[in-house]
N, C-alpha and C positions, 0 to 999 in steps of 0.2 A: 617507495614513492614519497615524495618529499609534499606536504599539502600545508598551507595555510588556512584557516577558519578565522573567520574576524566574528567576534561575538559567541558569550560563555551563558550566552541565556538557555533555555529549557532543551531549542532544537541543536544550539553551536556544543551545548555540553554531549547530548545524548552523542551526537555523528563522532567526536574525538574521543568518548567513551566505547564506541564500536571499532571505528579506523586505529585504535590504539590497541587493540585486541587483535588487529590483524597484522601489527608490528610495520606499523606504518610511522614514519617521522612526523611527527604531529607539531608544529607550533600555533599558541591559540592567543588570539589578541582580545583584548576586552578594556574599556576605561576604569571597569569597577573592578577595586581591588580583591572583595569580599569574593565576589565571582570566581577570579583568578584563583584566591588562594584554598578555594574548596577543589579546583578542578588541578590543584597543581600537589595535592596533599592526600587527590583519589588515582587520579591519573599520569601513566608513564607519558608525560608531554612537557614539552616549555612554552613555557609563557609567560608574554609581554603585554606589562600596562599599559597601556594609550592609545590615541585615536587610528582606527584604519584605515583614513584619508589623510594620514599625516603620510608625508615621503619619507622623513625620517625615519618613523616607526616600522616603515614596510624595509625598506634598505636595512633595519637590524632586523628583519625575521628572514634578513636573506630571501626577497623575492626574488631575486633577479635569477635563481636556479632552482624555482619554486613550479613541480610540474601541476599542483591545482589548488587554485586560494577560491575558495567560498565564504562568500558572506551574506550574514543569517543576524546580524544585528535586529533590532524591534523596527530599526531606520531604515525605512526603503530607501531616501534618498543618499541613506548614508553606503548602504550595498553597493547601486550603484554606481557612486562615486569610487569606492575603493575596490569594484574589479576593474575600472576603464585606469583606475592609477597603475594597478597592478599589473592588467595587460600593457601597456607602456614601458614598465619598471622589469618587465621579462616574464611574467609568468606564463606557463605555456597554455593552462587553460582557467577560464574562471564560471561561476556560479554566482550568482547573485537571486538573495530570498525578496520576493515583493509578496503588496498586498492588494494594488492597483492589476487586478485580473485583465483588463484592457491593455496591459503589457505582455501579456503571451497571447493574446489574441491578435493583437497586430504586431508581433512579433517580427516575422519577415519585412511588412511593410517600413514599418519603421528602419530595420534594421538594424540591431542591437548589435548583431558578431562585427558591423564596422566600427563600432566604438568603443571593441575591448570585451564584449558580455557573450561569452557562447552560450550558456543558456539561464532560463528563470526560472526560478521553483517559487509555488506558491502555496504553502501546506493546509490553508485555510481552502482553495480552491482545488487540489488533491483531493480533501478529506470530502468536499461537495460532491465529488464525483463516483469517491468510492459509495456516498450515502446514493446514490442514482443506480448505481450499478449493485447495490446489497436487497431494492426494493423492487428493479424488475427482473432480479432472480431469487427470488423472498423464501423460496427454500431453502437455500441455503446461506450457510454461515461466513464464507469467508469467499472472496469471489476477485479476480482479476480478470482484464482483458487484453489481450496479447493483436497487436495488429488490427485494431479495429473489429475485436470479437472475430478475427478469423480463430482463435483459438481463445477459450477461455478456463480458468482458475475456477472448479470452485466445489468448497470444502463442505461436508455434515457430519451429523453423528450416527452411526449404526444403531438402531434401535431392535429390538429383539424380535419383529414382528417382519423385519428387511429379510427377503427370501436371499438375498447372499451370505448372509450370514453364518460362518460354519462353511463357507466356502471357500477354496481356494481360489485365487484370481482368476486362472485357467478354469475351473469349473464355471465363475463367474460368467466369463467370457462367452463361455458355450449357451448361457441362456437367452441372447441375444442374436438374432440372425444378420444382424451387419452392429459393429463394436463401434461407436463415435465415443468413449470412453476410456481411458487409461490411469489408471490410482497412480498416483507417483508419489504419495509421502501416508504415511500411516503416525496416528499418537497413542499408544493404548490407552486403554482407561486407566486412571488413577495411577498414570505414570508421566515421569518425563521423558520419555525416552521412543524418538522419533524412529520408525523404521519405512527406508525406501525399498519398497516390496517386491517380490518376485513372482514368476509364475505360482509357483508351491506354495506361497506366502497366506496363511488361512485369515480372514477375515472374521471377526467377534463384534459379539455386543458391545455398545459403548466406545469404540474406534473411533479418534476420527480421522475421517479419512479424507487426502485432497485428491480429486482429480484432476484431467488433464481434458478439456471436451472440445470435439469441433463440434460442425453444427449438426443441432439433432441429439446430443451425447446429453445434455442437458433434460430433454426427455426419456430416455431410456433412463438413466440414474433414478428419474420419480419412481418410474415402472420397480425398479429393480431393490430401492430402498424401502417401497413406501409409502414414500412422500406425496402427498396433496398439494400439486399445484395451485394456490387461490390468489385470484390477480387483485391484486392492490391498488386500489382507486380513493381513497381518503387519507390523508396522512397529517396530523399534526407532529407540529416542528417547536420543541419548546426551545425558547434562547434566537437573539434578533443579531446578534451578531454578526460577525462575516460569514459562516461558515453557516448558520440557521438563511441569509437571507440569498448566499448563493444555492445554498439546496434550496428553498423555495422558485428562486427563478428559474434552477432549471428544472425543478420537477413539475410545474406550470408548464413550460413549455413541453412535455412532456406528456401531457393531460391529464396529469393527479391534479384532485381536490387538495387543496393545501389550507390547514389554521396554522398560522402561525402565531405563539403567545413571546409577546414580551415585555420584561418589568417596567422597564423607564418608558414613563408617557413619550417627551418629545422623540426618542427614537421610534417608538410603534408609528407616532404619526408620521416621522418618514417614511419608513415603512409599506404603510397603507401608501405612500404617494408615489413612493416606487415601482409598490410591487401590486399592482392594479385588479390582477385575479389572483392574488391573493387574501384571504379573510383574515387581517391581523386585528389579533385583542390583544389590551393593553392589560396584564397581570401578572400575578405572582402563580406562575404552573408550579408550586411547592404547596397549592392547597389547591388540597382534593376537592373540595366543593366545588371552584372554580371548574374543575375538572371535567366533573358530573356534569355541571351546567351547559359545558361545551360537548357534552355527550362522548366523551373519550371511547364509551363502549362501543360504538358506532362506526370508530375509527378502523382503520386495516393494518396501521404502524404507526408509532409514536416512537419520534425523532429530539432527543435531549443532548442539546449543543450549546447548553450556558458554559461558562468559563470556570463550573465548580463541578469538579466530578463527583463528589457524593451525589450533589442536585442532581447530576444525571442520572445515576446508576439509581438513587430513590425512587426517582418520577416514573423511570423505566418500568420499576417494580410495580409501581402503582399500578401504571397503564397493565402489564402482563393479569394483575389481579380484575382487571376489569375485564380483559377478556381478548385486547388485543393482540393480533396474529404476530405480529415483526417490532421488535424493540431494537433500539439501534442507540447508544450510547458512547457518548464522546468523555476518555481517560486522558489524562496527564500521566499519571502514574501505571507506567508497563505491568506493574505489578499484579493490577488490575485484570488483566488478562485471564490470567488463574482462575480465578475468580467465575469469569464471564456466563459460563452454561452452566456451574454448580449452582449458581443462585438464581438461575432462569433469565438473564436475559439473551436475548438471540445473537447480537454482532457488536461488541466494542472495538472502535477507532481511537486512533494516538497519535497525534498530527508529527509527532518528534520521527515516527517507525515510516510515513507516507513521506514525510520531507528525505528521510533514511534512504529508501528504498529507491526514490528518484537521483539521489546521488551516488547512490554506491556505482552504479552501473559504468560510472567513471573514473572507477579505481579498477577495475574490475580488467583484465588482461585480455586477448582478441576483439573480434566486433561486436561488443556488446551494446546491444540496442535498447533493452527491457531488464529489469530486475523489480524482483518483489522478496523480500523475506515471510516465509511464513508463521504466523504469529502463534508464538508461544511453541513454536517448533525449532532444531539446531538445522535448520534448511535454507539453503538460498533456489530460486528457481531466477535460471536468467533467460534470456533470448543471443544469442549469437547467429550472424550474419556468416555465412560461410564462404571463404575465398577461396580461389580457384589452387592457392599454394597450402590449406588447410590440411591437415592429416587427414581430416574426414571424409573430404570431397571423394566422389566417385569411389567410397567404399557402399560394403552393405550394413548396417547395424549391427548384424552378427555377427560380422568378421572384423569389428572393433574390441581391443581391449579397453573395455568401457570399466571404468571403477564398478566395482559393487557397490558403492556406498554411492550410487548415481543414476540414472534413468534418463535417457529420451523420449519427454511427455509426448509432443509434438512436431509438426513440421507445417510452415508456412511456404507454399509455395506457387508463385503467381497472383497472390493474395487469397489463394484455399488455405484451409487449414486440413490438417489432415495428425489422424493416428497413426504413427508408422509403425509398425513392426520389424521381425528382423531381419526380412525380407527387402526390406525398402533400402533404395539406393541414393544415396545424399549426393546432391549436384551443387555445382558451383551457385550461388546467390539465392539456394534457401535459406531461410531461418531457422533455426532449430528451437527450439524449446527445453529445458535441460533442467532436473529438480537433482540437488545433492545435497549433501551433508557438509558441512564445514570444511571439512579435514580433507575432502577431496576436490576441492574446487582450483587448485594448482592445476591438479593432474587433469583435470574436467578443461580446460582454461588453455592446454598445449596441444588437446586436439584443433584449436582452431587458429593457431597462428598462421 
């Protein structure tokens, strides 16, 4: 696939760092040269200096037989000027990064796809959402929603005390009288090394483990792990940002208690004028005292969304030593990841892996609706829409040769979500739900043409 990316900043580097990896024809535009000649000196791509609203500059990246140009520039109006040039200039599909949220909200009304924009990605408002969906499933660690929570993602660690543990999946299974649960990726402890699990597959301490859950599967996991549900009604939010004052808004409307702290006076007092049930103070959440004051012990999650990740992952620390249940930490650096449950905090986000994950799904070969990469794991989990000419349709699971190195989490169908086993028969115009390994996602990819 032939893709353009206009802009070599944090998220246009990371995607042509990824899409280059999967031997993709990468050409990457950027004004700044410096940009250019680190991403052209790390990575298998070409790249051209200057503006992505220029016609010039787009006719030598060879738009005109360009099947997807995305732009992620810092310029929202400069995105969308240079996907409606590009749809124009032939490109078959484009992407444009905004920051103005009221653009994917009235997305339809407006109508973007007539003027060249098939879709918008906002990774400031991605990352809002994942922090909404990590705090009312506060057990666990890493969490997606598939279809409007008809089916949803979501990851923990095995603790020694988890009666599955020492158990084989199948034995698992057995302690359950109806299963709304399915594991589809495994991390050992103190490894990298992802394993998509089988019946036989034994479960240990220190795992961790994703599932796969319709409704209900979500409680059965507490049961079976452990885990203490405790619902989360206070939450401060350090850093005023976009990504601090859209997770305020929607977690307000939500009915969490929301502080949100931030440094620059005249922003907090926007802020406050904003965001109406919200309690915003204007300080530095880098001292503790401040902290104490605002009774941080009190709190149920403390949410650190400043623009510095140390700042975050410190403050996190803080809050965790004061007593708080859910710490939820915003990274720049993937690296970071590693890191995240050895040194106690609960869930780090990376707006580069949220903007990642809503683009890949467009490289990505059959109906693909959904993608999420799991973090810090060699897995992709996507969603595929299955057509009536699909190798799948009107088989049973079992009598698919399915990779090994691959799993059918899920099935959406009629807007149910559903466990399927290998009894279950795929019809025309479910969704499938689908976790694999890298190296099989070809072969994963021609069941559904």
């Amino acid at each position: 696939m032939k893709i353009i990316i206009a802009g070599a900043g944090e998220v246009g580097f990371h995607l042509a760092k990824l899409l280059s990896y999967e031997s993709q024809a990468i050409t990457l535009i950027d004004s700044k040269k410096e940009s250019l000649m680190y991403a052209d000196s790390h990575l298998d791509i070409k790249v051209i200096k200057g503006d992505a609203t220029s016609i010039a500059i787009l006719k030598e990246a060879r738009i005109n037989d360009t099947e997807l140009f995305i732009a992620v520039t810092a310029s929202e109006t400069t995105n969308i000027t240079a996907c409606v040039l590009a749809k124009q200039l032939g490109a078959s599909q484009t992407i444009a990064r905004i920051s103005n949220t009221e653009f994917i909200d009235m997305k339809e009304e407006v109508g973007f796809a007539r003027f060249g924009i098939d879709e918008l990605i906002s990774p400031e408002s991605l990352a809002a959402d994942e922090i909404e969906l990590l705090l009312k499933q506060s057990v666990f660690n890493d969490t997606y929603a598939f279809e409007d929570g008809a089916l949803t993602m979501l990851g923990l660690n095995l603790s020694r005390t988890a009666i599955i543990v020492g158990k084989s999946i199948k034995e698992a299974a057995k302690l359950m009288p109806e299963v709304h649960f399915v594991p589809i990726a495994i991390q050992r402890f103190g490894t990298h090394l992802t394993i998509i699990p089988r019946g036989d597959t034994v479960l240990k301490e220190g795992d961790h483990v994703v599932f796969m859950t319709s409704k209900g599967g979500d409680e059965e996991l507490c049961k079976l792990t452990g885990k203490i549900r405790t619902d989360i009604k206070n939450v401060m939010i350090l850093g005023g940002g976009r990504i601090g004052s859209k997770a305020a808004r929607g977690l307000t409307n939500s009915k969490f208690k929301i502080k949100l702290i931030e440094k620059e006076k005249d922003r907090a007092f926007d802020l406050a004028d904003d965001l109406p049930d919200t309690l915003v103070i204007n300080g530095d959440g880098r001292n503790v005292e401040l902290l104490e004051e605002e009774n941080i012990q009190d709190m149920d999650a403390f949410i650190s969304v400043t623009g510095n990740s140390e700042t975050n992952i410190m403050s996190c620390l803080v809050a965790k030593s004061k007593g708080v249940k859910k710490t939820v930490a915003l990274v720049e650096n993937i690296d970071y990841f590693e890191l995240s449950h050895s040194i106690g905090i609960d869930t780090i986000i990376n707006k580069k892996l949220l903007a990642a994950n809503s683009i890949f799904r467009h490289i990505r070969r059959g109906e693909v609706v959904a993608m999420t990469k799991l973090n810090n794991m060699d897995a992709e989990i996507l969603e595929f829409i299955v057509k009536p000419t699909s190798k799948i349709c009107n088989k049973r699971i079992k009598d698919l040769d399915f990779p090994i190195s691959a799993i059918i989490g899920g099935v959406v169908r009629n807007g149910e979500g559903i466990t399927a086993l290998g009894d279950f028969k795929v019809q025309s115009e479910d969704r499938i739900v689908v976790c694999s390994l890298r190296q099989s996602i070809k072969k994963v990819e021609r069941f559904f043409f």
